[in-house]
N, C-alpha and C positions, 0 to 999 in steps of 0.2 A: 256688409261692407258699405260705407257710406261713400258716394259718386262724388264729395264735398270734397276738393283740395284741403291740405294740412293748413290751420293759418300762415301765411310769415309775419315775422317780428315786423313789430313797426322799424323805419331806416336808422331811426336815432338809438335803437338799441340793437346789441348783437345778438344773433340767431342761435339760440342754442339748439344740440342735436331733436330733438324733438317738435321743433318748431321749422326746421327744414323740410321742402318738398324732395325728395329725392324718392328715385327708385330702387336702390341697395345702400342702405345704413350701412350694411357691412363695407363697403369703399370708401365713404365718406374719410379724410384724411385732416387730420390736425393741420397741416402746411397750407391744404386751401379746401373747406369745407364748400366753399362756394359753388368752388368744379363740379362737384356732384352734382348744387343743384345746377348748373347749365348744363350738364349733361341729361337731366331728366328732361330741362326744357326744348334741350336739342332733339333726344329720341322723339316728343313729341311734335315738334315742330316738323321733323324731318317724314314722318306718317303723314300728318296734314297736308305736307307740300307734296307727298308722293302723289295721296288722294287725289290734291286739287291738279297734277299737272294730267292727271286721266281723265279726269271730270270736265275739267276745260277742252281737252281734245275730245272728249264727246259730243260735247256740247256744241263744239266746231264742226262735228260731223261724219267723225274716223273714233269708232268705239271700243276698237283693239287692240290699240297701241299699250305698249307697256310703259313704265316711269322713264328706263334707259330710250326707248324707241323716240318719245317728245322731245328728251333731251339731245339727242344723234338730230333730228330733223333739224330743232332750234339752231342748235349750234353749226349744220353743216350748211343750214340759209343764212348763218350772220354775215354779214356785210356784202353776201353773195360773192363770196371769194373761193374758189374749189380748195380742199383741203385733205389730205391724207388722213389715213385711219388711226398712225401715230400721231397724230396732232390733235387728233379729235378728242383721242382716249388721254393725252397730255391736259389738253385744257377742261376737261370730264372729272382727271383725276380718276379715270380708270384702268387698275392696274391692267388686271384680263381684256386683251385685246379680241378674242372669241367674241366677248360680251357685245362690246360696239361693234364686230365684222358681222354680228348675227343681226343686231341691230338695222346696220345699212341693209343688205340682204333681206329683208323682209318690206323694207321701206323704198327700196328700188323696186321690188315683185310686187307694190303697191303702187309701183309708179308716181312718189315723189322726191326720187333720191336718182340720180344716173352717177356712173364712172364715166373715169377717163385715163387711160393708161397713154402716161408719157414716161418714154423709156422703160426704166426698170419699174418705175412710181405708177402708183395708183391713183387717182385725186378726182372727189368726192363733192359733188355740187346739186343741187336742189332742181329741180323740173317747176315748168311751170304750176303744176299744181302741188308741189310742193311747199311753193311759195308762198300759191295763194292759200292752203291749208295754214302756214303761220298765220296769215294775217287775219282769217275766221277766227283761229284762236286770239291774236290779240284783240279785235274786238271782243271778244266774248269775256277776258281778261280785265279790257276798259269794262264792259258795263257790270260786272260779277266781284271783282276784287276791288280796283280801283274805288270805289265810291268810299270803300272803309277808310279813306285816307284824304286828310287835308290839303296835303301840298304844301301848307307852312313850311318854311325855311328851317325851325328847328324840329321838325317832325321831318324832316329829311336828310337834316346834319346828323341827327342820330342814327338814322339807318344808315348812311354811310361809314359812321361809327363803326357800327355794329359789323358792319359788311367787312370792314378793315379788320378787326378782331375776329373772323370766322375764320379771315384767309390765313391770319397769324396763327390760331389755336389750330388747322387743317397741318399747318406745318411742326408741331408740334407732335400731333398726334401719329403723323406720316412718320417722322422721327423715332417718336418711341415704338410705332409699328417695326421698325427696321432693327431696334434693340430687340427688342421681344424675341423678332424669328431671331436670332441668335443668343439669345438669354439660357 
């Protein structure tokens, strides 16, 4: 098996099924063949980013973190505002709440994560060294990823683009999640 991507069609001509990258021909749909291939480049994209977000927390200096684990720290240090476990797992997009309770729990018994029980609520906010563990890792982020990238205005318009259509296709795909389980 050759490691070489399938070619794509140059822009000015249409793709026919044999000249698409996809990873199951059999999905591929007359309505939007295209899907398929973002969906190849998503599965792949979405492995790399797992990779890089353990890679970069290595490199930071905490080598056991799992993909959900960086992502609970990140999110529970942004703006340094405490935040419940449903809100966490709301802006995650993670339905299983276990997922992110195990997540904190592991990351507090590491001593970058503390609670806070007000009232009935929970609320979830970063330790000083949890803090400073984001900011190991954004450096390590500035000097490891960042460089691949220009900063151009139109090399930024586009990934904003792009970030805008991820959110749009997440709610699509959440959608037809919800047909399915009742299909």
């Amino acid at each position: 098996m050759s490691a070489h991507p399938i070619p794509v069609a140059p822009a000015s001509a249409p793709a026919n099924d044999s000249q698409r990258i996809v990873t199951s021909a059999h999905l591929v749909s007359d309505k939007s063949p295209e899907l398929s291939e973002f969906e190849f480049g998503l599965i792949i994209a979405t492995h790399a980013f797992n990779r890089w977000l353990t890679r970069c927390m290595g490199a930071a200096g905490v080598k056991d973190m799992t993909t959900v684990d960086v992502l609970v720290l990140h999110h529970t240090n942004h703006r340094a505002m405490e935040k419940r476990l449903a809100d966490i797992c709301f802006v995650l997009n993670i339905e299983d709440t276990h997922v992110v309770s195990y997540a904190l729990k592991k990351l507090m018994a590491a001593g970058y994560v503390r609670s806070q029980k007000k009232g009935k609520e929970v609320f979830f906010s970063t330790t000083e060294a949890g803090a400073a563990l984001c900011m190991r890792y954004r450096e390590v982020r500035e000097a490891c990823l960042m460089p691949g990238f220009s900063g151009a205005a139109e090399e930024n318009r586009q990934l904003g683009d792009f970030a805008k259509l991820l959110r749009t296709l997440s709610g699509r795909y959440d959608q037809a999640a919800r047909a399915a389980t009742s299909y």
